[in-house]
Every structure is written in structure tokens, then in C-alpha cells.
N, C-alpha and C positions, 0 to 999 in steps of 0.2 A: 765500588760502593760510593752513593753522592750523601753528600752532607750538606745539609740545612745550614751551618755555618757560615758567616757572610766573611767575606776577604777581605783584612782591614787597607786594601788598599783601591777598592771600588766602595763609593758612599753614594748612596740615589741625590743626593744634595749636592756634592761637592766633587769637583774630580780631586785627584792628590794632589795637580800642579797648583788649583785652587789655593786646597788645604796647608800647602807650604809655602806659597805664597802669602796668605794672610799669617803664618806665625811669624817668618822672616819679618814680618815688614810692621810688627808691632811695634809701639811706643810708650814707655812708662807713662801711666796712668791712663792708657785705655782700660776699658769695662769688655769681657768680652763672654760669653756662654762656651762653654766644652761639650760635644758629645750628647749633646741634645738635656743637656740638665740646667736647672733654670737659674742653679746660682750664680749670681754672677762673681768673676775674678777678676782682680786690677792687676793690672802689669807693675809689680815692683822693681826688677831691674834684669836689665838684658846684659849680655857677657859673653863673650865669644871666647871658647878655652884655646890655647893653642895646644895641648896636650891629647886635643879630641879632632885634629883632623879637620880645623875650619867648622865644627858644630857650633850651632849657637841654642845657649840656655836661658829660657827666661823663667824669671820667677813670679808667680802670680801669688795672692793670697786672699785669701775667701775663708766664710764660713769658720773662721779658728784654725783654717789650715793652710800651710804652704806649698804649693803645688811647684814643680818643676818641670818644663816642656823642653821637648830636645829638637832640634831642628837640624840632619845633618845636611849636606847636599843634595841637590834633586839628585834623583824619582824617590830617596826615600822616604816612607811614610813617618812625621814625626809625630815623635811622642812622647806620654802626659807620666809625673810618677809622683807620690806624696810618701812622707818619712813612713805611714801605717802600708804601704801598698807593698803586696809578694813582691810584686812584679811591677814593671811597666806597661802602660796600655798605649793601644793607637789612639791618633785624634782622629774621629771619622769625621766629626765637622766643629767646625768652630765658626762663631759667628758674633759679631758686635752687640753688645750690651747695651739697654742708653743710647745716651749722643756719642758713643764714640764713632767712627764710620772707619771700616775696616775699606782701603783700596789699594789696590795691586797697578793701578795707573796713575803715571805722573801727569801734571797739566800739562805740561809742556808736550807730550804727546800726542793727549787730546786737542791740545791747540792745534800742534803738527797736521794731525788727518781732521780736522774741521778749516782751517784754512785751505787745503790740498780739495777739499771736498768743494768749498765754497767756490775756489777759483776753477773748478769743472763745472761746476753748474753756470757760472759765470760764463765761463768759452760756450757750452751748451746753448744760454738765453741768445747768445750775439749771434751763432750760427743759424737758427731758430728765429729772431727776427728780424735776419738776410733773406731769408728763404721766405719770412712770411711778409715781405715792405712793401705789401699790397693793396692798394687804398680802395680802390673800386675795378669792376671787370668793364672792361671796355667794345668788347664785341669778340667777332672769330677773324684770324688771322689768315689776310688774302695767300700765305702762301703754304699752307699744311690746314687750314681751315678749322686751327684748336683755341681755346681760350687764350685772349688775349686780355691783359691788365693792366694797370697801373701802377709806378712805385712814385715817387717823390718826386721825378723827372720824366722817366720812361716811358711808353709803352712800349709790354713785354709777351712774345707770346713763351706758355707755358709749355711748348710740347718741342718746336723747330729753335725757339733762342731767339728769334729775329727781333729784333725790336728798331723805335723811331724816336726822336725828341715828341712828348703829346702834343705840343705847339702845333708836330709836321701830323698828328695822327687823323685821319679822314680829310685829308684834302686830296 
């Protein structure tokens, strides 16, 4: 028998690492949206119990209410509970309020793979214009009879390698 029920641990927004991701890494007085509802919640205070097994609880409060998030260790899904609620709920998404900016990446990371990136593209250009230190074509090469060029001193043929100082080239 299938059921129409959605899995609180697939959100079409958010995977769960996402989603615990951003409750983890909240900060008192971030603004943030829960579960696609528009009010927004400020982070009042984060607290890590030791009674709960490394969970961390934050507290938000909104709208006249005080809302509690539980965050245990990854893959599990955390979740949302206020003093009127039966039950606890999943967060299927959560998402910044406002100017707050919810990010799961450090600078320093991004520094890390954007200088890594920069100095590959870097070796790239130099390989790139070795290959291309060609100022003009010079003619065909009396010994493979392929294009033959120019670099900054040389002529060089393109296909055998032979090459001459230009000085010595057509004498």
C-alpha cells in the first residue's frame, strides 16, 4: 500500500545534511523561516545538553512563542517543538530571515579552493603560452616540409621540432 506522505527526511529544497547543517551552525540573533512559514524566529540561546548525548538545543522565539530545535548528530533529522505542540515535528527546511545569511562554509575554505583554483589556472595560462610563443609563420620546413614559425628567438617547425636561430633562417 503507497502513501502520499512525504518522508521528513527528503525535502525537494533541502537535503537533511543541508538542513543540519544550517541549525548546527546558528547564531543568537539570527532571523530565520521554519518549514516554509513566514514568521520569522530569532535565535535566543543555543546550549548543548550533556544529558542528551552531544544534542544541541536552540531556542528561538516568535510570534508570542517560544519554539525549541533539537539538533542531534548527523543523519538525524532535527527537530522543531513549542510548549502547546503534542508532539515534536521535523524541520523540512529552514532558511534565513532578513540580513541574516545562514552558511555552512568557512572563509578559509573558500580561500583554500579559490587560491588552489587560481594557481591551476595559473600553471594552465604558462603552459598555454609556451605552446602558443608564436609571433609570425615563417614558411614550410626544408626537412618534414610542415609549418614552420616563430617564437622570440627561434624558428621552429611545428610538426619534426627542428628548429634554427631566425638570424640563421633562409640563408
Amino acid at each position: 500500500m503507497s502513501s502520499n506522505s512525504s518522508n521528513p527526511d527528503e525535502s525537494p529544497n533541502q537535503s537533511l545534511l543541508q538542513r543540519w547543517k544550517f541549525v548546527i551552525s546558528l547564531s543568537e540573533g539570527d532571523e530565520v523561516l521554519v518549514n516554509d512559514r513566514e514568521q520569522r524566529l530569532v535565535v535566543r540561546e543555543i546550549s548543548q545538553r550533556e544529558d542528551s548525548s552531544a544534542a544541541t538545543h536552540t531556542t528561538l522565539v516568535g510570534n508570542g512563542t517560544e519554539y525549541t530545535m533539537i539538533a542531534t548528530d548527523y543523519p538525524n533529522v532535527p527537530m522543531i517543538t513549542w510548549p502547546s505542540a503534542a508532539h515534536t515535528r521535523p524541520v523540512q527546511e529552514i532558511r534565513p530571515a532578513g540580513t541574516t545569511i545562514l552558511s555552512t562554509t568557512r572563509a578559509s575554505d573558500v580561500l583554500t579552493q579559490t587560491l588552489s583554483l587560481a594557481e591551476s589556472v595559473d600553471k594552465k595560462q604558462e603552459q598555454l603560452s609556451k605552446q602558443l610563443d608564436i609571433t609570425r609563420l615563417l614558411g614550410s620546413c626544408p626537412i618534414c616540409d610542415s609549418m614552420v614559425t616563430s617564437d622570440t628567438q627561434r624558428a621552429v617547425c611545428r610538426k619534426c621540432g627542428a628548429w634554427c636561430w631566425i638570424e640563421h633562417w633562409g640563408n
